[in-house]
N, C-alpha and C positions, 0 to 999 in steps of 0.2 A: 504494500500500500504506500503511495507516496508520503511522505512527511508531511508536504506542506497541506496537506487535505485535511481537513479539521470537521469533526463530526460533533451535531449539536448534541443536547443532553436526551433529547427526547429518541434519537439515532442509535447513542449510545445503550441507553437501559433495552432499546427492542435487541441489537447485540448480545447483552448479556442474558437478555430473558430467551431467546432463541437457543443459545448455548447451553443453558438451563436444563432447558427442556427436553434437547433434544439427548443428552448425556442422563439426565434421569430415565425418559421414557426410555432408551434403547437400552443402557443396561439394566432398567427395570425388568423389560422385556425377553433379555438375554437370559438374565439369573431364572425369571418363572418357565421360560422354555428348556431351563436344564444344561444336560449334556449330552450330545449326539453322537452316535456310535454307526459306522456302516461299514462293510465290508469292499475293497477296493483288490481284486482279484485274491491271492492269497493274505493280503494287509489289513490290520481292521483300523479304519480311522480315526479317530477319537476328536470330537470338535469340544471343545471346552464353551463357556459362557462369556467369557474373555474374549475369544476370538470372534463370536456372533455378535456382540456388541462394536468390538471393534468395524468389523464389516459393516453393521448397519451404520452406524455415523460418515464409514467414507464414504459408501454410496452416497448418502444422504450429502456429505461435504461435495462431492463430485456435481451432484444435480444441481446446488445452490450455486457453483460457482458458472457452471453451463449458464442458470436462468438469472444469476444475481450477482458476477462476480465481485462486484466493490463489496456488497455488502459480506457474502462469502470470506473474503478476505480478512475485514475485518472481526469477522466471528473465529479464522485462524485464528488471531492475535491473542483473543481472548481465550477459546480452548487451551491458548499455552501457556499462558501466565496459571489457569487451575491445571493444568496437567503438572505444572513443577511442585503446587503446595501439594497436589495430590500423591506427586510419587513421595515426595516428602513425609508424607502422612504414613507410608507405603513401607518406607524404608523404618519410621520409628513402631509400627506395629510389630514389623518382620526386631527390630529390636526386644521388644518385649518377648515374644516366642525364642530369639535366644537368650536372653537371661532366664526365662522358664527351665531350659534345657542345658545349662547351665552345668550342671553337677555331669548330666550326661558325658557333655563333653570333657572333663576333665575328665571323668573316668578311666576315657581312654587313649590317656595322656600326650603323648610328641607325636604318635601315631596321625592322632585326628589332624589337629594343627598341624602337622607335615603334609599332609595330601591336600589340605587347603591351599598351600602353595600351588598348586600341582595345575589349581584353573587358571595358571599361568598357561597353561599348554596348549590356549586357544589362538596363541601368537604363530604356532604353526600354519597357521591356513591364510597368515597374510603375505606368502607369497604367491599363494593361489589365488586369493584376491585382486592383486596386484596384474596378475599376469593377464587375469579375466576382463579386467578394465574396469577394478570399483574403483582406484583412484581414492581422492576421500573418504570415498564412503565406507571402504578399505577399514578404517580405522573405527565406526562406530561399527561393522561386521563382525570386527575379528578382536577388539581391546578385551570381551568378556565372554560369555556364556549369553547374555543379548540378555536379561531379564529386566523385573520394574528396576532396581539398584542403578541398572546399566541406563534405562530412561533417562530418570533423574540428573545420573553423571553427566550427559551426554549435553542432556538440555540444560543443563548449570552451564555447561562449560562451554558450549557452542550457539547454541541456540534452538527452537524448535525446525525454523526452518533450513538449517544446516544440511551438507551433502552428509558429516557424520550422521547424524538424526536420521537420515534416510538409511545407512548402513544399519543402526542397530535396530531399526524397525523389519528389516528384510530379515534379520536375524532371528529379531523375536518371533514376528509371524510363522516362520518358517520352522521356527521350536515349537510354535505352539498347535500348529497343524500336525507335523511328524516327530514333532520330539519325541511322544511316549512312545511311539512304535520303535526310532530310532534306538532309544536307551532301552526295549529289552532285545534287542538284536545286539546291543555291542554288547553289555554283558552274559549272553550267552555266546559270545566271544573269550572275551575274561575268562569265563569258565572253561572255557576249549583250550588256550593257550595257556593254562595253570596257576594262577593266581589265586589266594587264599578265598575265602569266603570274606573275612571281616577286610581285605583291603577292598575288594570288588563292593563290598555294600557302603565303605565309607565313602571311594566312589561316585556312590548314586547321585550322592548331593551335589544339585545342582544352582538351587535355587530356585525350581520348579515344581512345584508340589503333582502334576499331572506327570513329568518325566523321572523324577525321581520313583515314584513309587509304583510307574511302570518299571523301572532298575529293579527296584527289590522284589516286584513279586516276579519278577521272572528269575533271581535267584532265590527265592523261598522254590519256586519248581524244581530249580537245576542243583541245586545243592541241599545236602540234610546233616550236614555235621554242624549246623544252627539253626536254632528256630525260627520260626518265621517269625515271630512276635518279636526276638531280640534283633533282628535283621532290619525291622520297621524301623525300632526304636532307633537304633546306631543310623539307618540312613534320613531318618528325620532330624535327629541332631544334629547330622553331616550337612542338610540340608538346609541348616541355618546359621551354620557357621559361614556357610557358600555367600551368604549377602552379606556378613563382614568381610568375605578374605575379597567380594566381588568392589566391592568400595576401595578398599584399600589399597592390595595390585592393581586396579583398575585405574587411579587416581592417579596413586606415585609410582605407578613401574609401565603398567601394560603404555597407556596413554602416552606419557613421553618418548617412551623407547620407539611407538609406532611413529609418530609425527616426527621424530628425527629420520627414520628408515625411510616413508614418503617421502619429506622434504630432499633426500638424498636421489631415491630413485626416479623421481619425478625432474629432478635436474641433470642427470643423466640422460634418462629415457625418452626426456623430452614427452611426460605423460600426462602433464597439466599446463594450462598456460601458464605467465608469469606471476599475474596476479593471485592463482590459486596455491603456487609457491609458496609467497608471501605471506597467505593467512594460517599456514601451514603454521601449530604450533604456536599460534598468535591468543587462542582462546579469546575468543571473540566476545564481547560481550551481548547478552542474548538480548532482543530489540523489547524497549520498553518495560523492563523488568519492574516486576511490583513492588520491588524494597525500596524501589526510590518513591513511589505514590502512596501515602497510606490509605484513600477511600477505594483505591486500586486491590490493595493488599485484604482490605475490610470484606468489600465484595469477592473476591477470592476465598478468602477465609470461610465466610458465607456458603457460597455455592459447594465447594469441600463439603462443608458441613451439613447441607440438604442432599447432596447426593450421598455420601457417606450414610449418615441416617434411613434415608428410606430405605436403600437396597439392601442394610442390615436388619430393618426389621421386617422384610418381606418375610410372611411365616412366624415372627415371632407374636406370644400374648402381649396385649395391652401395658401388662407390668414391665414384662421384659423390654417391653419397648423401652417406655421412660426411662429405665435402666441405660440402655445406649444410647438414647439420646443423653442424658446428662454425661456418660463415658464419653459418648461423638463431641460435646463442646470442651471439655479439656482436652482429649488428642489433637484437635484441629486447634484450641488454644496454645499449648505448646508447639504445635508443629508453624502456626503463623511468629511467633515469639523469635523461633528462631528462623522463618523467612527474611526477618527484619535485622538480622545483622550485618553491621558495615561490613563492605565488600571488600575493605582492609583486611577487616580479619578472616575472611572467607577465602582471602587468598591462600593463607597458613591452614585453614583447619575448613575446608569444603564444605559445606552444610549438609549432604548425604551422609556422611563421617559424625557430624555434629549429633542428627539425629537419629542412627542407632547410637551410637554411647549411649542416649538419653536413655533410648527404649532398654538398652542393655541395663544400666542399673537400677532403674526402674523394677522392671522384672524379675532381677535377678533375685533367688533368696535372702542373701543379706540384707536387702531392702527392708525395713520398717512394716511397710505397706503392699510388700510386694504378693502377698495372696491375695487382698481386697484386691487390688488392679487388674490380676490377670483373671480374678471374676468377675468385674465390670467387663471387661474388652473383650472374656470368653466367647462371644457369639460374633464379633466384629471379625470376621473372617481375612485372610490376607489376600483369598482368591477372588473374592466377595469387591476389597479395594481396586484388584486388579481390572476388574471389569470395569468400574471408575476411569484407571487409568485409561486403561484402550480405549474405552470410549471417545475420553477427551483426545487421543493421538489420532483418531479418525479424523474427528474434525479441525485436527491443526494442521494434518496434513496439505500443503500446496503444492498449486498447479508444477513444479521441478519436481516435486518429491515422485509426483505421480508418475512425471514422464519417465524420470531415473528408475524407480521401481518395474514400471513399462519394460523398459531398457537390460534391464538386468536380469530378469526372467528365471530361466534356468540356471546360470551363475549362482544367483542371488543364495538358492538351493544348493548348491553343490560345495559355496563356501560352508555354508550354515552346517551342514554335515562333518567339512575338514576341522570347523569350531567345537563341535560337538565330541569330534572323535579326539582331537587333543586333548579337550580338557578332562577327558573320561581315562582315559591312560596316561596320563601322566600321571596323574592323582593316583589312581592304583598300582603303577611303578612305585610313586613313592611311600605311599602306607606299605606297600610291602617292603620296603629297604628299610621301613622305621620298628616296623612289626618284629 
């Protein structure tokens, strides 16, 4: 949208009430239609709620932009500013579930924490990116395992309408249609080529609740020298340590190391023009950010909080409701608290970082409070926010994203898989060297 085009207030609120609407109704919609399951020659498919909501907003963004573009656009703008407090929201729930799990994971001591390293391993498939012609985009494909954590990073540090943003979107989508199928095929892999049982299940964790725990039920099948109930448990914990280790390496290691690699090969290869060089590594700041506008950040905060709330109480009593709702205004009260910190210090300590800590000690046992909490948020699901998210990444998607997306096709898929298979074997390389 050009800058200088100034939209009046009466222009604006139909913006935000459109965005509204269409992000509650559709992953309203999503969540009560379920999860779809159909068979695709010998493959069964697995569509999540996540992904149906995601779907219905871009079409929905696609039509508005065909019949409406300016205003279209302007509804991008705003689906991105609540898609960052939302993954935000995202990232400090997914916090709370590891401080829950907490003891789990110490349990099993350097093991765990060593294979968390190991979703480092998705840096392998960016010279297959590269070669393919994702270029930029390269680096939001290939920096992580593509999940909400990766959103967030992505959109903090680029922006929503970024060529990265388009990478880890091809990413996610393409985890979130073939993931689970994917992750019980490479673990009965794992189990072909001899690896333990507990490295393969620590593994699992991806940060995916649908692909994970396609991992472990297909080793609760292939393997019987562990239970299956203890198999869940260790790869649920693995599973949430995955959005710490995904922040973290993703932040200070994957991210860097890739935009030096690009900025390198792109000047060689002659793979981007000058100017794409340039932004290389520049971490852009993302257009119109809420922490500088507070009625900006308020309304944000807001619409977070209406769609959070409904799509949690869909199904639940009357009581329980009030329950999450009053739960839903202090998560989204902390998670706005820390939207609003100076970008000084956001440069030191990234706000995705910021708010798991929060949710970690929160959660975690030692906390004071930390039973009441994780029984207020019990029902606030984190697949439940995810459908949130995608929602709002339908419709901030723009007219580039689409075409690149167009563009990339079958790539897009074949990186997603080299990302997929990295970070699943390295991980269990290395729990097995710690084991």
């Amino acid at each position: 949208m050009p800058g200088e085009m100034r939209e009046t207030d009466s222009a604006r609120f139909l913006h935000w009430l459109f965005v509204v609407i269409a992000i509650i109704t559709c992953a309203a919609t999503a969540e009560a239609l379920g999860t779809w399951t159909f068979q695709l020659g010998p493959l069964q498919i697995v569509v999540l709620p996540l992904l149906t909501a995601f779907v219905m907003t871009a079409v929905l963004n696609i039509v508005a932009l065909r019949t409406a573009p300016l205003f279209a656009e302007r509804c991008q703008q705003v689906a991105g500013l609540v898609m960052g407090l939302l993954a935000l929201l995202f990232v400090l729930r997914a916090g709370l579930v590891f401080g829950e799990n907490l003891p789990l994971i110490i349990d099993n001591g350097s093991a765990m924490v060593f294979q968390s390293i190991g979703k480092i391993g998705t840096l392998l498939a960016f010279p297959l990116a590269m070669m393919l012609g994702m270029r930029r985009a390269s680096i939001g494909a290939t920096f992580s395992i593509g999940r909400e954590p990766s959103l967030a990073i992505i959109q903090q540090r680029y922006g929503v309408g970024s060529p990265e943003m388009t990478g880890v979107l091809t990413t996610y989508v393409t985890g979130t249609v073939f993931g689970a199928i994917f992750f019980s095929i490479v673990a009965a892999v794992g189990s072909w080529l001899g690896y333990s049982t507990q490295a393969l299940t620590m593994a699992c964790g991806t940060g995916s609740g649908g692909m994970t725990f396609s991992c472990a039920g297909s080793l609760t099948q292939l393997r019987d020298d562990m239970d299956g109930e203890t198999i869940l448990a260790l790869a649920t914990a693995s599973d949430v340590l995955s959005y710490v280790a995904t922040i973290l390496l993703g932040t200070f290691v994957a991210i860097p190391v890739l935009e030096r690699l690009t900025r390198a090969v792109s000047q060689r290869k002659r793979l981007m023009t000058c100017e794409d060089v340039e932004e290389v590594g520049q971490a852009p700041t993302p257009p119109q950010a809420p922490v500088r506008q507070l009625p900006t950040a308020i309304l944000s905060a807001i619409v977070v909080f209406a769609i959070v709330t409904t799509l949690t109480a869909i199904g639940q009593s009357l009581a329980r409701a009030i329950v999450i709702l009053a739960a839903g205004i202090g998560l989204v009260g902390v998670t706005a608290l820390i939207r609003i910190i100076p970008r000084r210090i956001q440069r030191y300590l990234p706000l995705p970082i910021l708010a798991a800590v929060v949710g970690i000690l929160a959660g975690a046992p030692a906390f004071p409070w930390a039973t009441t909490v994780s029984g207020a948020y019990s029902d606030m699901q984190l697949l439940t926010i995810a459908s949130g998210v995608l929602a709002c990444a339908g419709l901030a998607i723009n007219r580039q994203q689409i075409h690149t997306m167009k563009k990339f096709g079958w790539r897009a898929v074949a990186v997603a898989f080299a990302v997929f298979a990295g970070s699943y074997f390295v991980s269990a390389t290395l729990a097995q060297l710690a084991l």
